[in-house]
N, C-alpha and C positions, 0 to 999 in steps of 0.2 A: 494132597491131590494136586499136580499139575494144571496149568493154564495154559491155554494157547491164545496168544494174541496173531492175529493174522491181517498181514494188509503190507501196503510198500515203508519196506524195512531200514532205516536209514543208519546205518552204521560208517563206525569212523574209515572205513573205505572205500565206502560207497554204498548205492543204493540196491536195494534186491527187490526187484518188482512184484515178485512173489512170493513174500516171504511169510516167516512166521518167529515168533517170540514167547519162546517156552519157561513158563515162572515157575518156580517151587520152593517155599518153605521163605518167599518174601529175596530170593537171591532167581537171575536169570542162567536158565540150565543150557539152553540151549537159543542158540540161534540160524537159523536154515532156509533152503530156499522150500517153499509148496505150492508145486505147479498147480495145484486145485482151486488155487486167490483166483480171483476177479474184480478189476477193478476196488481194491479195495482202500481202505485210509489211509494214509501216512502215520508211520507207527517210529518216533521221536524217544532219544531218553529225556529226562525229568530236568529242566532248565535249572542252570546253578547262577545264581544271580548275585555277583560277588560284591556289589555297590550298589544296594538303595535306601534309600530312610525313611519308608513307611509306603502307605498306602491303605485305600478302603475308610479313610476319614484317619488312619493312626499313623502315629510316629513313635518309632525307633529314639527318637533325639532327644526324649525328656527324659529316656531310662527306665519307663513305668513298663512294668512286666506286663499286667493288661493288655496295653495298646499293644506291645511289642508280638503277642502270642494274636492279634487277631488281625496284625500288619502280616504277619507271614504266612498266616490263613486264607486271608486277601490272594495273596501271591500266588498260594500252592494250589487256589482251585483254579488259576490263567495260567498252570501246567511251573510251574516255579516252586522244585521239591526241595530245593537245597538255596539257601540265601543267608550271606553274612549279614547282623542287623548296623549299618553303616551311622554315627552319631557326627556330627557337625564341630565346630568348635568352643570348645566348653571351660569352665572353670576346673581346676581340680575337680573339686567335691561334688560336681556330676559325674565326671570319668569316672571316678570310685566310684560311687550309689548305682550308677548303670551295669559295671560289673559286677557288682553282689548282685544285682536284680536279674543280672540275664545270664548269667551263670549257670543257673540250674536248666532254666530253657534248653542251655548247648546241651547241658546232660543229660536234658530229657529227648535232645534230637527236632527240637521245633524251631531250633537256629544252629546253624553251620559253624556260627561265631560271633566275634563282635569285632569290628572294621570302626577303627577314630579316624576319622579324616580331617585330621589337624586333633589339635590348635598351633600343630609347630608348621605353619602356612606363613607364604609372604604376604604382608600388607600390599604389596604393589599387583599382585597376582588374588585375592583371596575371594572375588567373583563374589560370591551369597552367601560365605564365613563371616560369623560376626567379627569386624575387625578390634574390638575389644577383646576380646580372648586370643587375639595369635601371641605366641610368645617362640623365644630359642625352645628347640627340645630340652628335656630332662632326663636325664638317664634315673636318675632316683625315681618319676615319676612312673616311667615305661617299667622300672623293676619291681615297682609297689603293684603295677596294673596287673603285671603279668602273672606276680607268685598271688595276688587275690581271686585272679580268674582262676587258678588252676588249669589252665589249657584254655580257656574259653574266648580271648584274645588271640587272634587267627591274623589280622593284618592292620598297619599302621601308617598312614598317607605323611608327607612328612618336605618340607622346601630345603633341599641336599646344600642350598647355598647359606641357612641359616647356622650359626654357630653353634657347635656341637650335632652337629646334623649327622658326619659319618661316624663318632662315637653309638647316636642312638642306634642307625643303622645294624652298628654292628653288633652291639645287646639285641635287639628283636632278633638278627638271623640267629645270633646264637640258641636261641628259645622259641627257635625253630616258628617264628613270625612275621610273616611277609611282609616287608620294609618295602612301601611305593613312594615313589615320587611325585609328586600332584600339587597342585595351585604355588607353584616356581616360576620365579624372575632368572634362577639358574644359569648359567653359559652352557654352552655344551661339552666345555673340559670339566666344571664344575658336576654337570649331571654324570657324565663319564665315571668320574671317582666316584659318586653314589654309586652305580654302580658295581664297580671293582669290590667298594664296602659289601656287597652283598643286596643291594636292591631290586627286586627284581618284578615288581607291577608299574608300569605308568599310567595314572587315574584319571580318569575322563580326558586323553590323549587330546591335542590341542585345544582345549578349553582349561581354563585358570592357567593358563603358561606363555613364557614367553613366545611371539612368533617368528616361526621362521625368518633367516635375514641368510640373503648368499655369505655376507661374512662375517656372520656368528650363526650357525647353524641352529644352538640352545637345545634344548630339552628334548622336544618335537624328535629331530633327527637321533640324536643319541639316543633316545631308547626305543626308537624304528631300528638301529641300527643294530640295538645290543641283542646278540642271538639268547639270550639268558629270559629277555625279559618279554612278558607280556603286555601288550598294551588294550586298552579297556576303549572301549569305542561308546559313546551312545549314539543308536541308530534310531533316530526323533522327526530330523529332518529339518528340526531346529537348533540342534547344536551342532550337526554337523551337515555341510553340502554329500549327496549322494555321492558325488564326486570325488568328494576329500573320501569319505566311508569307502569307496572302493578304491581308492589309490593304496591308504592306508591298511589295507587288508592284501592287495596286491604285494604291497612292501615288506608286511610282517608277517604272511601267509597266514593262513586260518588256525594253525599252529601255535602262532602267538597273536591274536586276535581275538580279544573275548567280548562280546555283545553284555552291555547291562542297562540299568535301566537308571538310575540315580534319581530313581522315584520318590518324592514326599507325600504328603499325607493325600493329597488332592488326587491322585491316580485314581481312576473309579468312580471319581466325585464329579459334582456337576462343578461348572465355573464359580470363584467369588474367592473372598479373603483367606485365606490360611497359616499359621505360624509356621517358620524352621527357626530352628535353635532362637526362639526369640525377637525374631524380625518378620516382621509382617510379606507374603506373598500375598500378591493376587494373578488370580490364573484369568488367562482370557482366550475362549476357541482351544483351552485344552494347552497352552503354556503359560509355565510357571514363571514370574518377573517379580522382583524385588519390587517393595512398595515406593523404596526411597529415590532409587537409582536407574529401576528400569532393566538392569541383571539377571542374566536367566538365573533360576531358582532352582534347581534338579527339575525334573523331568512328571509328567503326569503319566508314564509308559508303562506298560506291564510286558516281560520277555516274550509273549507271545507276539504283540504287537512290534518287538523290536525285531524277530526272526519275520513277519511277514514283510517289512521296509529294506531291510537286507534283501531277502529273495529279491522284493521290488526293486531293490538297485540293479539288480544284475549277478549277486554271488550267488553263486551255485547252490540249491539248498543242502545237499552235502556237507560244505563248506558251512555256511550258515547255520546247521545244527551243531557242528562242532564247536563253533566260536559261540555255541549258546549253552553248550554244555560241555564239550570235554575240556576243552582249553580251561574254561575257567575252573574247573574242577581242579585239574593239573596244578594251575596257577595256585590257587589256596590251600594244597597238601594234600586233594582227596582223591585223586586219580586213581587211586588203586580201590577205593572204594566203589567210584559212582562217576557218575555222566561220560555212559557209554551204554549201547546196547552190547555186550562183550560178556561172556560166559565167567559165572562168579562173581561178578557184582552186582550192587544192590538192584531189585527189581523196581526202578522209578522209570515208569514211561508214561508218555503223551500221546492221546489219538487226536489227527487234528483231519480236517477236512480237506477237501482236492484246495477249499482259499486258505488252510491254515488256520483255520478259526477252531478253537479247544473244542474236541466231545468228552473226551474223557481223559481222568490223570488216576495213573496208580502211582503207590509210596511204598516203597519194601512188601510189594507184592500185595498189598490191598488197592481197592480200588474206593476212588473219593464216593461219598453218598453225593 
């Protein structure tokens, strides 16, 4: 039997003040205007949130299937239906055990994927990665990961200036695995060739990377510039000035602009001590800082909260919902799937209120208890 969801409709080109969103059999059948709405909700697809590492007190980063199936439960009831589970940097013998552990999850559809962000990271650039585990990439390593996942390895953060860097690059594209570039000392010809290798995410864009300079542009600008690539914004207010968030969505349009959250376990949680990959955070007013150093630590943010700070800068909520769901969707391979209100795909939407604050999430045409 058919459902009608009715309220303002936000789809990838624009908004329909009176609309409605027609589900069946868990796929969206229809989408149309109904002049009989009144005032009603803001009616969102289902947030794809392509970089975070836990939340609701869990972590993604030790590889424990537990925490991992109740980190993305966290997520999916702050309207976050689709999330790769993003791991820090690691030893071998965690990478393997993480992906026998979360493998099945992807198969069961309670994870999008599994997102390593690193260990193949610069020391000089590596922000809250433990710098005991950064090494060159490995293409033996990335080959072992990828034929053990059976698909379940979706994307691979990776410093394009580290030796063997556009080799790995060019194993993950071929195995159809999206090769980012993130926490890079890089030049900008150096990012460029990542690049041309087939790279094509830039991970929490100006944070872990080198900065802008009029004469070396670096990292920043080459993959602002590369039409190919999308770039990953967290919109915190901490890691990035409003300012910079709307230039940088100006520059790369909404199109390749995608909102995440690069949340750890403390998201949800009240202030006080927390591990990432082994190193002590502590969170204070709600951000996360290395115990040693003082280094932002991902993020305590949930996607709802990162589309209410966008609007609050200034992008258009149009825009806004796209860089919170279609783009990233696109970015990680699933765009023909999901994150869009668009006839034929998966039925995941968000009802949120006139502030954006979550009432209700459905997932392949159920709706959350």
């Amino acid at each position: 039997m058919a459902l009608r969801v009715n309220g303002k409709v936000v789809t990838p080109t624009g908004v329909i003040r009176q609309g409605c969103v027609e589900v069946d059999e868990g796929r969206i059948r229809a989408v149309a205007e109904y002049p009989s709405v009144r005032d009603g909700h803001w009616i969102v697809p289902g947030f794809v949130d392509m970089h975070t590492h836990g939340g609701g007190g869990h972590t993604f980063t030790t590889g424990d299937a537990g925490q991992a199936r109740q980190a993305a439960d966290f997520h999916l009831r702050r309207g976050t239906t689709t999330l790769l589970a993003s791991l820090v940097s690691s030893p071998f013998v965690l990478m393997r055990s993480a992906t026998e552990a979360f493998a099945p999850l992807v198969a069961e559809g309670v994870l999008a994927g599994i997102h390593f962000e690193g260990p193949y990271l610069s020391s000089a650039r590596c922000g809250a990665q433990n710098p005991e585990y950064l090494r060159d990439p490995s293409t033996d390593e990335l080959a072992e990961l990828i034929e053990l996942g059976g698909g379940a390895v979706r994307m691979v953060t990776l410093a394009p200036e580290r030796d063997g860097a556009l080799e790995a690059i060019k194993l993950l594209t071929a195995h159809r695995v999206v090769a980012a570039v993130g926490h890079t000392d890089a030049t900008y010809d150096e990012t460029r060739a990542a690049v041309a290798a087939g790279a094509s995410v830039g991970t929490h864009l100006f944070n872990g990377m080198r900065p802008v300079h009029h004469r070396e542009p670096g990292p920043v600008v080459a993959l602002l510039d590369a039409p190919n690539v999308v770039c990953e914004l967290v919109a915190d207010g901490v890691h990035l000035h409003d300012g910079m968030l709307a230039f940088a969505t100006s520059t790369a349009g909404p199109e390749r602009s995608a909102l995440i959250t690069d949340a750890m376990a403390a998201a949800g949680m009240a202030d006080g001590e927390y591990d990432l990959g082994g190193q002590t955070v502590t969170v204070a007013d709600g951000v996360a800082r290395l115990a040693r150093d003082g280094a932002i630590a991902g993020s305590t943010l949930t996607m709802d909260a990162a589309l209410r700070h966008a609007v609050g800068a200034g992008i258009p909520i149009a825009d806004a919902v796209r860089m919170a769901a279609t783009t990233p969707a696109r970015a990680i391979g699933l765009g023909d799937q999901l994150g869009a209100l668009q006839v034929g795909l998966r039925a995941d939407l968000v009802v949120l209120d006139d502030d954006l604050n979550v009432v209700r999430v459905m997932r392949g045409g159920s709706w959350l208890e």
